[in-house]
N, C-alpha and C positions, 0 to 999 in steps of 0.2 A: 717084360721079356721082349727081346727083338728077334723079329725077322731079319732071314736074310735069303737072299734073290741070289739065286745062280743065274746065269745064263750061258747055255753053252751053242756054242756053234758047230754044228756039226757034218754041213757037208758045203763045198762052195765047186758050182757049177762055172763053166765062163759062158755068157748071155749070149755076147755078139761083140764083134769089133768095131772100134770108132772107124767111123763112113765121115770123112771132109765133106762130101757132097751133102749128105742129109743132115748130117750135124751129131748122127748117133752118140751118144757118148758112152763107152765101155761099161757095163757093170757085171757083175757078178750075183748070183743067187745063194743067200745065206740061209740055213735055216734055224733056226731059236727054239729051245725048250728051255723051261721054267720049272726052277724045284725052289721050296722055301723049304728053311728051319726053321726052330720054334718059333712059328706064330702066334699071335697072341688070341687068346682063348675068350672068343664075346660069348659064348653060348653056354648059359646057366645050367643046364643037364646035359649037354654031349659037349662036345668041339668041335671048333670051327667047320663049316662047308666052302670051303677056299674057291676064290675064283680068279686068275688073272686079265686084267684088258691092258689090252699093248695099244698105246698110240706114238703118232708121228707127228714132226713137229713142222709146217710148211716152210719150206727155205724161204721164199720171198712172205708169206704174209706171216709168218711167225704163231699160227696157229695150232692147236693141238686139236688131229682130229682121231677117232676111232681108225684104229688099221685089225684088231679082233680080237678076241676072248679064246681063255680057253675053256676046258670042259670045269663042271664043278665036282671036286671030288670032295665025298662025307667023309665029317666028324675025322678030320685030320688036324695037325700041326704042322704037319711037314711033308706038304703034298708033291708028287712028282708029276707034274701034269705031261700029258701025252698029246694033248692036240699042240702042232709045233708052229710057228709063224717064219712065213720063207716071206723075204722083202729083198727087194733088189739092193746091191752095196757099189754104191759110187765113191772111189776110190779119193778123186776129190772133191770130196762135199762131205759139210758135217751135216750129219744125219743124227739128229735128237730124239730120241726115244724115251718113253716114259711110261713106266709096268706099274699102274693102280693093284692092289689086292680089298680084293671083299670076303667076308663072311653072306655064304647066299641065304637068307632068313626066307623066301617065299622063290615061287617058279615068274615072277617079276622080273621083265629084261630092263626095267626102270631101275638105274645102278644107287639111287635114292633112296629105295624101300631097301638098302642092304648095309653092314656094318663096314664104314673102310677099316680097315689094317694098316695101311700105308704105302709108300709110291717109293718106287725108287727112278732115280733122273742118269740117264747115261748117253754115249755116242755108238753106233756101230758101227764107228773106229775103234771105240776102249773095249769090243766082244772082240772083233778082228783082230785088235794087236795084242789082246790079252794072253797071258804063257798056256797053251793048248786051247785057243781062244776062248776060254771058262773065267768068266766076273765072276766075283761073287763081294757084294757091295749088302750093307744094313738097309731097311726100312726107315724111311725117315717122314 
């Protein structure tokens, strides 16, 4: 069975304007919720305890680092998570985003002791330009 990752954007604030003097560069405030369908079922007597972590990917050093989690919600397959992730959107710059899912086996914030599910790879350009800015891409 696959997963598959919504994302939807749902409210876009404007930040500040580009300042020549200081160099600001214009962004915008996006905010992100995350719903999966049928995920895949690790857990031998209930189902899954889904958890998403969203990271970002550093423009110059090309690293992925945690940007946060959301809540775990029980013995789901197709969880609507409610904690949402607001990240700043720079209009030009590709901004790499990457949604891990886990199955949470213990109250361990070590993402090791948990089952992955699998990642989905995107921009928050493809949430932004998307038709009523909602992805909805497979688990891979």
């Amino acid at each position: 069975m696959e997963g598959d990752v919504m994302d939807k954007l749902e409210d876009m604030a404007s930040v500040y304007e580009f300042d020549p003097i200081t160099g600001n560069i214009p962004a915008t405030k996006v905010e992100i919720t995350v719903s999966c369908r049928n995920l895949l079922d690790k857990d031998t007597f209930s189902k899954s305890d889904p958890l998403c972590v969203l990271y970002t990917q550093g423009v110059e050093t090309k690293q992925w680092r945690e940007f946060g989690r959301t809540e775990v919600i029980d013995n789901t397959l197709n969880p609507d998570f409610v904690r949402k992730y607001i990240l700043d959107y720079f209009f030009e710059e590709k901004q790499n985003l990457r949604f891990d899912l886990y199955d949470v086996d213990s109250k361990s914030p070590d993402l090791s002791k948990h089952d992955f599910l699998g990642q989905v790879f995107c921009t928050l350009g493809e949430i932004v330009g998307s038709p009523a800015s909602r992805l909805e891409k497979p688990l891979g």
